[in-house]
C-alpha angles and dihedrals in degrees: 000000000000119000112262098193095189094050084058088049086039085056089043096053091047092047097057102039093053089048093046101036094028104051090034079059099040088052087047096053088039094049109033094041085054097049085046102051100027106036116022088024102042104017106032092022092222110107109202118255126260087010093142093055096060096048090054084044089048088053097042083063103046087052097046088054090042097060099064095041096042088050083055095045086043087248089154124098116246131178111217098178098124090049106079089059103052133086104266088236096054079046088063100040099045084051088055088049090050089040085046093046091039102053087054098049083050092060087040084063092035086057098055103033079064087054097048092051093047080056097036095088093038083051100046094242105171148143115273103247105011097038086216106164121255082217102101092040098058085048089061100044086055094058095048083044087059099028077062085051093055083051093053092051091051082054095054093050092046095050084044098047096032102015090232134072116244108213131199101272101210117219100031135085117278 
């Protein structure tokens, strides 16, 4: 397989931003979902308010970082049920055709979420207690969407130059 220096910066890049902002997001759900519950709900009886929308928010994030890397790991279903009887030739064609159709599916939803997030704050979309914008939100769904487009693209090289698609092998060094 040749070496594709910039997949390898592309899996870098992934890596790090799901371990830093996802596990940043994942302590903050953790310990801010147990001080809520345990200590202001249960002890102090005074939940904190608007608890619940950060923790949407929390998990908004976490998802948004999670489609581009799981696309890398192969997190992603796929049904492969027509594949085993196909030529293995039509098989890789007809992968580079999904990965083709996909990635720009991908920037067509990029695209409007960006639009949708330009019209979130004209439209009062906001969370229920806090009233804190979706704006930004839907900002940063657009670029990991983009950022899975990229990946797709990636694919697509990849199944073109090696005839084969290199995942993130988690757990080992990149």
């Amino acid at each position: 397989m040749p070496d594709l220096m910039w997949i390898k910066a592309l899996d870098k890049l992934l890596v790090w931003l799901a371990l830093i902002m996802g596990g940043v997001m994942l302590a903050f759900m953790t310990l801010f979902g147990t001080w809520n519950v345990l200590v202001m709900r249960k002890v102090m009886n005074a939940p904190v308010r608007g608890a619940e929308d950060l923790m949407i928010l929390s998990l908004v994030i976490l998802v948004a970082i999670a489609i581009p890397f799981g696309g890398r790991c192969g997190a992603h279903i796929e049904i492969e049920v027509m594949e085993s009887r196909m030529s293995p030739g039509f098989a890789r064609w007809s992968m580079l055709g999904l990965r083709l159709v996909a990635g720009a599916l991908m920037l067509l939803m990029s695209y409007e979420l960006v639009k949708a997030g330009g019209k979130a704050t004209k439209f009062g979309e906001t969370t229920q207690q806090l009233l804190i914008s979706y704006e930004p939100f839907y900002y940063l769904l657009a670029i990991c969407v983009a950022v899975y487009a990229l990946v797709l693209a990636s694919d697509a090289i990849q199944l073109l130059l090696c005839g084969k698609i290199r995942q993130i092998a988690l757990g080992a060094d990149l």
